[in-house]
DRENMARBA-97705 format. One record per residue (C-alpha): x, y negated, z negated. Coordinates in nm, 3 decimals, m for minus. Example, Ala and Ser with C-alpha at 12.3 -4.5 7.8 and 13.67 -1.06 7.14 Angstrom:
% DRENMARBA-97705
<pt><c1>1.230</c1><c2>0.450</c2><c3>m0.780</c3></pt>
<pt><c1>1.367</c1><c2>0.106</c2><c3>m0.714</c3></pt>
This chain:
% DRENMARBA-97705
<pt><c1>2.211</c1><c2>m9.099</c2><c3>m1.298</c3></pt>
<pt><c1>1.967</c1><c2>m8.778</c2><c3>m1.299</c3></pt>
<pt><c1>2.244</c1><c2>m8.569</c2><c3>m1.456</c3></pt>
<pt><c1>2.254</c1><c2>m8.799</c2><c3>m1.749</c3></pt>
<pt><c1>1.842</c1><c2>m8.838</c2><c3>m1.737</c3></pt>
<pt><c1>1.835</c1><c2>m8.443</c2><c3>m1.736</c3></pt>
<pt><c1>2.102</c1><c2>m8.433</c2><c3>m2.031</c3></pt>
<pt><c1>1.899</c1><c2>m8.688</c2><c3>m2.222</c3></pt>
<pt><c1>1.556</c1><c2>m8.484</c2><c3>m2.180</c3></pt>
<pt><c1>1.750</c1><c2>m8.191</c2><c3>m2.354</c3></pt>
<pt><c1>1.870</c1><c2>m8.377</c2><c3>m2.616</c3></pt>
<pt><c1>1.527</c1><c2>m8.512</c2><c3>m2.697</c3></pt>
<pt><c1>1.433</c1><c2>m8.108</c2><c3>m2.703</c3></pt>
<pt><c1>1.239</c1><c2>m8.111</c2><c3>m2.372</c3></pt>
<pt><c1>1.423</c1><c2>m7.817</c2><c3>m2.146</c3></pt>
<pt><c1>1.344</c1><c2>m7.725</c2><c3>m1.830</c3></pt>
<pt><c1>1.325</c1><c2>m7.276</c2><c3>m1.883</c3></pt>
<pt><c1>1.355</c1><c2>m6.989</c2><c3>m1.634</c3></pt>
<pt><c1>1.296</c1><c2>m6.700</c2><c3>m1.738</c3></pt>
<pt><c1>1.621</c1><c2>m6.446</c2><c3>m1.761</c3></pt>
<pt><c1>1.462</c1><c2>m6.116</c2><c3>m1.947</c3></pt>
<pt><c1>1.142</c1><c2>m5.964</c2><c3>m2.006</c3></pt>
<pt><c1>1.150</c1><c2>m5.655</c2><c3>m2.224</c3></pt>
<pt><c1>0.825</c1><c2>m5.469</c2><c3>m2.278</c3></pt>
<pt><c1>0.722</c1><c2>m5.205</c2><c3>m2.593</c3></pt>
<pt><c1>0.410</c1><c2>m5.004</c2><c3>m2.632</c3></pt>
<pt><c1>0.165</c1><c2>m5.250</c2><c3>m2.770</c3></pt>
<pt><c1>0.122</c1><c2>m5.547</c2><c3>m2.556</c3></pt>
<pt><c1>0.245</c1><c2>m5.785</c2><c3>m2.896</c3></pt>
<pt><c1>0.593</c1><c2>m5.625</c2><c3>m2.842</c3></pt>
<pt><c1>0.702</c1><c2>m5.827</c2><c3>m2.515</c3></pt>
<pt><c1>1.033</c1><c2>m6.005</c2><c3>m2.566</c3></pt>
<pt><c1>1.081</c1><c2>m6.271</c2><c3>m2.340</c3></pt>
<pt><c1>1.439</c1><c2>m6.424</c2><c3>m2.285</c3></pt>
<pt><c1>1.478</c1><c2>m6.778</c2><c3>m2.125</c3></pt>
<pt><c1>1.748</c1><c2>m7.043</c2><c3>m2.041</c3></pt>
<pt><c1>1.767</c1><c2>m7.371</c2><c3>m1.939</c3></pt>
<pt><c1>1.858</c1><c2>m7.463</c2><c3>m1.617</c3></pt>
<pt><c1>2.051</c1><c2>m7.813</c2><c3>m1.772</c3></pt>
<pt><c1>2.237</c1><c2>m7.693</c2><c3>m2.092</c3></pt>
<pt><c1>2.212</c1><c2>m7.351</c2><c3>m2.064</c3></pt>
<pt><c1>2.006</c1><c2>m7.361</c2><c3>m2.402</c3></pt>
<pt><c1>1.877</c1><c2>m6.950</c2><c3>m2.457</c3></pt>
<pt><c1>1.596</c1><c2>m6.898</c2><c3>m2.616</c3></pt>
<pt><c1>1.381</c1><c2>m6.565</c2><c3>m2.745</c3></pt>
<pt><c1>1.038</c1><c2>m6.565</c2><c3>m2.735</c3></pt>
<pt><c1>0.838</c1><c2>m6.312</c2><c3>m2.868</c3></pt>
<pt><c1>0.448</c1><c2>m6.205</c2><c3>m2.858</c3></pt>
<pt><c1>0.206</c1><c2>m6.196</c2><c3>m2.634</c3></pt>
């Protein structure tokens, strides 16, 4: 019953992240952050500060 609660929560667009990379550059704008969910294994790349 969670499972399919947790599935349903990612459906609706509501993940639950950890973070898997953080790459940094010279400027502190040029962080790249990399992060997955723990339910669907959704990736996602977030960049900026």
């Amino acid at each position: 019953m969670i499972l399919k609660l947790k599935k349903l929560l990612c459906y609706l667009g509501l993940h639950n992240y950890k973070t898997i990379n953080i790459e940094y550059g010279f400027n502190p704008t040029d962080r790249v952050t990399t992060l997955e969910c723990k339910n669907c294994g959704f990736t996602k790349i977030k960049s900026g500060g």
